[in-house]
N, C-alpha and C positions, 0 to 999 in steps of 0.2 A: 767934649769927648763923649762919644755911645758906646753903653753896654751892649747893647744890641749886635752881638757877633753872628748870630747862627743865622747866615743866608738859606732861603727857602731848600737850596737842594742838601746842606748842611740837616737842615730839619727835617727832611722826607727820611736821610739816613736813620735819624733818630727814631724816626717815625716807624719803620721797617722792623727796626731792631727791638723798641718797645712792642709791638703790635705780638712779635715771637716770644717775646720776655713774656707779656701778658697770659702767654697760652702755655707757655714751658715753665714756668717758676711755679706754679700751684702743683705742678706734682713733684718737683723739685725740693720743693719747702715742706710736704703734705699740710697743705692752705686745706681751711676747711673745719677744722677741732672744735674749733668754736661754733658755727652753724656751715653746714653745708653749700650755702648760697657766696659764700667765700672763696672756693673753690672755682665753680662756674661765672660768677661775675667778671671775673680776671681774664675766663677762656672766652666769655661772649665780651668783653671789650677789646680782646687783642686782637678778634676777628673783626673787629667794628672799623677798629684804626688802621688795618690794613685797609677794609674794603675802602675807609673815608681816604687816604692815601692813594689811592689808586687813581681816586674822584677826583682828587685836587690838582689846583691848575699851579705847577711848579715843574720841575723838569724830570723828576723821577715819577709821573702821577702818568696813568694811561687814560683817559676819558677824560682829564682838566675839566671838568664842569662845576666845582666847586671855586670859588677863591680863596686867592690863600688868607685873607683876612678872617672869611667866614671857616677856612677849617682854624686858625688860631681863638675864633669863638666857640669852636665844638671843643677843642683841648683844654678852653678856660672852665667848661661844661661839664668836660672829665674832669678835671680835677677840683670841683667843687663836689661833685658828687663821690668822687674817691675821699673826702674827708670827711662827710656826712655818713655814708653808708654804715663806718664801725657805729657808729651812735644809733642809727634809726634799726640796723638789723640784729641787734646787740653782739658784735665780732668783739674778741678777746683776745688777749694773748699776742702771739705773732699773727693772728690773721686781721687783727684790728693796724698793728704796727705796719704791717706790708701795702696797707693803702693809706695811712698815710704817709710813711715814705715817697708810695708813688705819686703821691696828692704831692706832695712836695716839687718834686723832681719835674712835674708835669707845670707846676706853677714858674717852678725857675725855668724851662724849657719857652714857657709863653712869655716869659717875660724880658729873655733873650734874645728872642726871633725877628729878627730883621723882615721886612717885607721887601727886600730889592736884594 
């Protein structure tokens, strides 16, 4: 038996819906209290993962010139970097918690993702 449920067009949804979350939850939460770059990090990754979504070669993707392998290696890439960041930019509080949550969610997201 595979855990592996979330088929690529399954994950683009994801993908869409995180990319918006990225860009709407930092003023939502007011992200930021702790240094500023908390704020903006969340609005230039959720524009990232849209445009990488767009790239990727699955069925909701417009230009497919990515594979969907190598975007589940950019997602493994976000979310090593969403759980380093609170440590390396000193984020506190809820702005340190809010990635890694998404450090989390993005790891369990890679590690459910079906390639067929």
């Amino acid at each position: 038996m595979t855990l592996r449920f979330i088929n690529p067009t399954m994950h683009g949804l994801a993908d869409y819906s995180a990319g918006l979350g990225l860009i709407a939850a930092p003023f939502l939460l007011n992200l930021g209290t702790s240094a500023p770059l908390a704020l903006w990090f969340s609005i230039l990754t959720g524009i990232a993962v849209i445009a990488a979504s767009l790239l990727t070669d699955y069925k909701l993707g417009l230009l497919r010139t990515i594979p969907f392998e190598g975007h589940l290696a950019i997602d493994l890439l976000v979310a090593i970097t969403f759980m380093i960041l609170p440590f390396a930019a000193g984020f506190s509080g809820l702005d340190a918690y809010y990635y890694w949550v998404n450090a989390a969610v993005v790891f369990l997201v890679v590690a459910l993702s079906s390639e067929v």
